[in-house]
N, C-alpha and C positions, 0 to 999 in steps of 0.2 A: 619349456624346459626339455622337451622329448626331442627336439632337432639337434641342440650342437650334440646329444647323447649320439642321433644316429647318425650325423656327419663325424664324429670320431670314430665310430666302426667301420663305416665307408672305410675313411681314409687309413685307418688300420688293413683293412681288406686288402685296400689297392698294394698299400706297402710290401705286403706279404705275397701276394699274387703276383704282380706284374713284374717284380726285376727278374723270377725266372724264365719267365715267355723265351729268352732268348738262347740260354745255359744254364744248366741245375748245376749247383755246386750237391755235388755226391761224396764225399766224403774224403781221408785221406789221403797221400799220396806217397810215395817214397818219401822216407826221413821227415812225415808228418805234415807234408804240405797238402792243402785242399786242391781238393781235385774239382773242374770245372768240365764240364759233358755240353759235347756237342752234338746235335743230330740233324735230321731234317729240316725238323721247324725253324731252325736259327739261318736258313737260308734271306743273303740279302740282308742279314741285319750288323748288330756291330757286339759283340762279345768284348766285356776286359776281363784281363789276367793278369796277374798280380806276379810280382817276381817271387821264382821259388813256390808259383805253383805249379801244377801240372796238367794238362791241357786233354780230354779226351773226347773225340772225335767217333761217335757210333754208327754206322749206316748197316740198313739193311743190305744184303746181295741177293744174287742169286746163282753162283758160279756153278750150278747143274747146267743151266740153260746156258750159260758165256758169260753174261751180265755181270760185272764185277765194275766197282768203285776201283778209279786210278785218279792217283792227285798231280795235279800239274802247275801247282804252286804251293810248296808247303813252308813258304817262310823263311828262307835259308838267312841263316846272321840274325833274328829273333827267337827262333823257338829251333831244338834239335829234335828228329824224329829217334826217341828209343825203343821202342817195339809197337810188332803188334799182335793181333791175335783175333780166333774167330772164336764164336761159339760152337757149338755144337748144331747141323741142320736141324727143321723143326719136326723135317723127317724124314733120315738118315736111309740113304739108298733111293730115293724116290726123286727123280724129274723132277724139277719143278722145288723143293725145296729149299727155303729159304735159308739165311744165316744174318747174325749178324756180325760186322767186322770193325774191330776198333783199333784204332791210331794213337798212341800216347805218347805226347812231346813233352817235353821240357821246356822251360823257359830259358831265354840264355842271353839275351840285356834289353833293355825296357824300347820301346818304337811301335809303330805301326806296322802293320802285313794282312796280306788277303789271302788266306786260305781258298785254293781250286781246287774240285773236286769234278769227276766227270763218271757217268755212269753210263758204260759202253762195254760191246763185247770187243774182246783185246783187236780180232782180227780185221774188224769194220774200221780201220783206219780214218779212209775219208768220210765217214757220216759223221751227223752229229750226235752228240750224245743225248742218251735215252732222256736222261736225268741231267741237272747240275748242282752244285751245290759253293754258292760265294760267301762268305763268313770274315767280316773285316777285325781282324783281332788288333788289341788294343791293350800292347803290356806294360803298363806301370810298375 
């Protein structure tokens, strides 16, 4: 009698655990829609988004040193970019500190799209980026 007890917690576990691996839903959004979070970890994987939610995209930079996140695919005719914003460095006046900078879309009619994101300093043109960041969205 102690195993389907502890195969139902497993699988309770898994339930709860694993659909965020990819995007945390964080909470609401303009005019009450859930907001779903993207970051590093969800490189390479496949995100859905639900119409009328709203879509946010966090990466670290580091625009002291050059290093700054630019997108080179963000969707255009599925999702519309409405702002964004950084935090505050983690310490303000110093080389070398970091930020984080977030991207919040919209949804704006249901399809597939691939989010690019490339993590380079603006002036190195021809190299490649430091970083990348591919995120297959999927809005319902």
């Amino acid at each position: 009698m102690r195993y389907p007890l502890t195969l139902a917690i497993v699988a309770a576990l898994f339930a709860v655990v694993l659909p965020p691996v990819c995007a945390r839903q964080t909470g609401t959004g303009t005019k009450g829609s859930k907001v779903i979070e993207v970051d590093e970890t969800s490189n390479a994987k496949t995100v859905a988004v639900h119409m009328g939610n709203t879509l946010v995209v966090s990466l670290r930079e580091n625009p002291t040193t050059g290093y700054m996140w630019e997108m080179s695919n963000s969707g255009a005719g599925q999702m519309r970019l409405v702002a964004t914003k950084s935090d505050k460095p983690t310490h303000p006046g110093l080389v070398g500190a970091s930020t984080t900078k977030h991207w919040i879309f919209e949804t704006v009619k249901p399809g597939k799209m691939r989010l690019q994101m490339a993590y380079r300093r603006a002036w190195e043109k021809g190299k490649a980026a430091a970083k990348t960041l591919k995120v297959d969205i999927v809005i319902k």
